[in-house]
N, C-alpha and C positions, 0 to 999 in steps of 0.2 A: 351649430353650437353643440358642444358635446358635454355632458355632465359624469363626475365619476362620483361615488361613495362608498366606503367602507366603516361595517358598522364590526365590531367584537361581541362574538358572544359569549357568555362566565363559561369559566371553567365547568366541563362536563363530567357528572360520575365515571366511574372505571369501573370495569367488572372485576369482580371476589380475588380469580387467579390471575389478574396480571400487577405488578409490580408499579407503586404511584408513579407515575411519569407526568410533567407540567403537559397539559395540551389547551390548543386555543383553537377557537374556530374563528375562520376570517368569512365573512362576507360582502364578496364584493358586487356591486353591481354599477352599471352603464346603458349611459339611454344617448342616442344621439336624435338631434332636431334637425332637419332637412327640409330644404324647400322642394315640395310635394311636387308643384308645377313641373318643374325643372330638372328632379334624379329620378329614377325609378328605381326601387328596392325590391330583388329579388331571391331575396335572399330568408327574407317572413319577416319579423319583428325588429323594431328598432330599438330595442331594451334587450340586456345582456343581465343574468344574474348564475356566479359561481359562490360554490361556500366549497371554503378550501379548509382541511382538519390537520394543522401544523402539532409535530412534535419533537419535542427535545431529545436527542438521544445522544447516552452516555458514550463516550468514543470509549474502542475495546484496550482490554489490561496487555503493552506490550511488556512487561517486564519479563513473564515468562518466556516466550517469545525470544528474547534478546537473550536471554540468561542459558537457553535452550541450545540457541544454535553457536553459542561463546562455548558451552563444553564440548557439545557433538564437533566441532572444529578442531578443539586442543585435544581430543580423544582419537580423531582422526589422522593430528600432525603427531601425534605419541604411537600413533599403528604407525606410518609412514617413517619416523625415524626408526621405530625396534625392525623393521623390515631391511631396511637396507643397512641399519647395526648388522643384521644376522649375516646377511649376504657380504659381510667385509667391507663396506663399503665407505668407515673410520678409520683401518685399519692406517697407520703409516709407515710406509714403505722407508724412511729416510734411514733408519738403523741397521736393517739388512742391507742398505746400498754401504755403509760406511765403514763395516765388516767386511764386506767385499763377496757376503752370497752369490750377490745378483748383480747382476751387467746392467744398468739403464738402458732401455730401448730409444732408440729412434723415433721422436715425436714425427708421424707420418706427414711427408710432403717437405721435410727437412732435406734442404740440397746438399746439404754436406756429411749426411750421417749415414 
């Protein structure tokens, strides 16, 4: 036969510097009944007592966080276009080809060009 209990104790002061936060103390305890004859316990006692100190805590502020890495991204993709802006890489060729500056090339591995 085994028996469990858990009793609540009140809420506990907090110290000066830390911020009120809800806490509970749980205590639990357990006694198991055995027939002496028959097991041998070697382990010491047949009664268990934990007191466990639960707290609630406020999950952290993501908005910075999100708001943070939403501009460092778009600051990132704005370095990445002025970069390859600079290096011509917008540039379009179709009105010099239409003028007739420039020859189109030979797209590489074309059998016919």
């Amino acid at each position: 036969m085994a028996s469990y209990t858990t009793s609540r104790c009140p809420q506990e002061p907090l110290e000066a510097h830390m911020s009120p936060q809800p806490r509970v103390v749980v205590q639990s305890s357990a006694r198991v009944l055995y027939e002496v004859g028959r097991y041998w316990n070697g382990g010491g006692g047949a009664q268990l007592q934990v007191q466990t100190e639960v707290e609630r805590l406020e999950p952290p502020n993501l908005l910075p966080l999100v708001l943070g890495g939403t501009g460092g991204g778009l600051v990132l993709l704005l370095l990445a276009a002025l970069g390859l802006h600079k290096v011509g890489f917008f540039k379009r060729r179709y009105k010099d080809l239409m003028a007739g500056e420039e020859t189109p090339a030979a797209p590489l591995g074309d059998p016919q060009g």
